[in-house]
N, C-alpha and C positions, 0 to 999 in steps of 0.2 A: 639490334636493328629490327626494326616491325615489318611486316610484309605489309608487302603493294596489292591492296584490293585495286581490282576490274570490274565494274557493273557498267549497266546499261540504264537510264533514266526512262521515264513515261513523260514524252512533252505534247503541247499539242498549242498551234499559234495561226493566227489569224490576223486580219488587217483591223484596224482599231474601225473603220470607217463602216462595219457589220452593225456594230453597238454603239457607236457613236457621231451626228451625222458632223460635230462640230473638227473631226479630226483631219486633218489633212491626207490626202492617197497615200503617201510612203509611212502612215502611222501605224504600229504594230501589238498587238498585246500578244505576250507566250507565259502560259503554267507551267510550269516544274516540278512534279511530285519527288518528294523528298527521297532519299535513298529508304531511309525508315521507315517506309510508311505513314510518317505521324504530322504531314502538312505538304507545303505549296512554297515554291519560288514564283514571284508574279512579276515581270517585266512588260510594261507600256515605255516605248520607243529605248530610254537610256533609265529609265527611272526601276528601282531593283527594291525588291522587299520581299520578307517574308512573314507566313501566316500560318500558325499550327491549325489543325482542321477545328479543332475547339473554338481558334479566335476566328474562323471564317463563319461557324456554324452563329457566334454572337452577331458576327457582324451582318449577315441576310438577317438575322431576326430582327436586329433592330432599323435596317433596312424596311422589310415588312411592317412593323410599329409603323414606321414615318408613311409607305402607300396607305396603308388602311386608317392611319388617324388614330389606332386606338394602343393605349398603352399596355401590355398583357404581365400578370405577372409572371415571375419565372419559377 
């Protein structure tokens, strides 16, 4: 039989309507820092995914690409 880990998470959540002016009053975004350290749970109202910190680090970059117009390499 394996033992029953007990931790505690790092969340932090907010009304989607901060960042977004298109979302309705009861619309919500929450992060979820992984038990491991090594990424994010991200929930906007019922919608559930996850992003290890590598694929969030690509994803502002190419975020940034697309504001600034310029292609960089990596």
């Amino acid at each position: 039989m394996s033992k029953v880990e007990i931790y505690k998470k790092k969340s932090a959540m907010c009304k989607a309507k901060v960042f977004d002016f298109l979302s309705k009053e009861e619309d919500f975004i929450e992060v979820t820092e992984w038990h491991n350290g090594e990424g994010i749970d991200v929930t906007i109202n019922t919608v559930n995914f996850q992003l290890s910190y590598g694929q969030l680090e690509g994803i502002i970059h190419l975020k940034n690409c697309l504001t600034y117009n310029k292609a960089e390499e990596i």
